[in-house]
N, C-alpha and C positions, 0 to 999 in steps of 0.2 A: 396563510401560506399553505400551498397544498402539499399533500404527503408523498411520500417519496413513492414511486410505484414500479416495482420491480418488473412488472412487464416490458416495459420502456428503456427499461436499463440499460447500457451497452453490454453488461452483463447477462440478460434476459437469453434463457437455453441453454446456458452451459448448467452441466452436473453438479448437484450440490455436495456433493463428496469432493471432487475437485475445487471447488469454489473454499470447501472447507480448509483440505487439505493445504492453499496457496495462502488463505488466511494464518494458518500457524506458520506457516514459514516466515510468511510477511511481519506477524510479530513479532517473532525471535528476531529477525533482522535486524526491527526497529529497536528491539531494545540491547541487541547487541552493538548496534551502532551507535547507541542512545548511551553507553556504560563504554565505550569505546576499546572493546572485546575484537570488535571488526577492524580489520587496516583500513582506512581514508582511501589508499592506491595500490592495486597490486600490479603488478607485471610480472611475464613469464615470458621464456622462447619456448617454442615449438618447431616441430619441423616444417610445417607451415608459415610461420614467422615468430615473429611476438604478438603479445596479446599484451591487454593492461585493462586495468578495472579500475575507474574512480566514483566514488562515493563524496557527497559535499553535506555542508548544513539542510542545504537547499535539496537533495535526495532526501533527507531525513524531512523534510516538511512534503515532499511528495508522495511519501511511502505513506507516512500517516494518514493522507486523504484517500490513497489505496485500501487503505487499511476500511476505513470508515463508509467507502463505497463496498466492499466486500460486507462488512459487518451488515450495512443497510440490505443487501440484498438478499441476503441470508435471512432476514429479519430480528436481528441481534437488537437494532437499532432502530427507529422511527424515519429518520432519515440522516442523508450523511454528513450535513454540514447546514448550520444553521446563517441565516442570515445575521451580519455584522449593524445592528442598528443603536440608535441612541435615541434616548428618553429622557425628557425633561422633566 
């Protein structure tokens, strides 16, 4: 399987200070969401109108692969996600 190669990345060019800095947010996220710290759904009026923000199970499984794309490109990690296979 070939190695994860950060030139290629959709990530490739952006600042690693940035890259870093979006990575600790994304983790607090996930574990605030993860310890259910975070509301599920927020809503607010504005003058504007209303807003609303929802989070699912299913955010919490895409954050994590944010999370592991970020980590990968930073070189935290080898790559972000490994192939699902079976062995007999």
């Amino acid at each position: 399987m070939p190695r994860f190669d950060p030139s290629r990345s959709l990530l490739a060019g952006m600042d690693t200070s940035l890259l870093q800095a979006r990575l600790a947010q994304m983790q607090q996220d996930y574990l605030d969401l993860s310890s259910g710290r975070k509301v599920n759904t927020a809503s607010y009026a504005q003058g504007d109108g209303s807003k609303s923000v929802t989070y699912s199970m299913a955010s919490i499984g895409q954050l994590a692969m944010v999370i592991r794309q970020l980590q990968a490109q930073l070189g935290i990690i080898d790559r972000p996600r490994s192939a699902i296979g079976v062995r007999f």
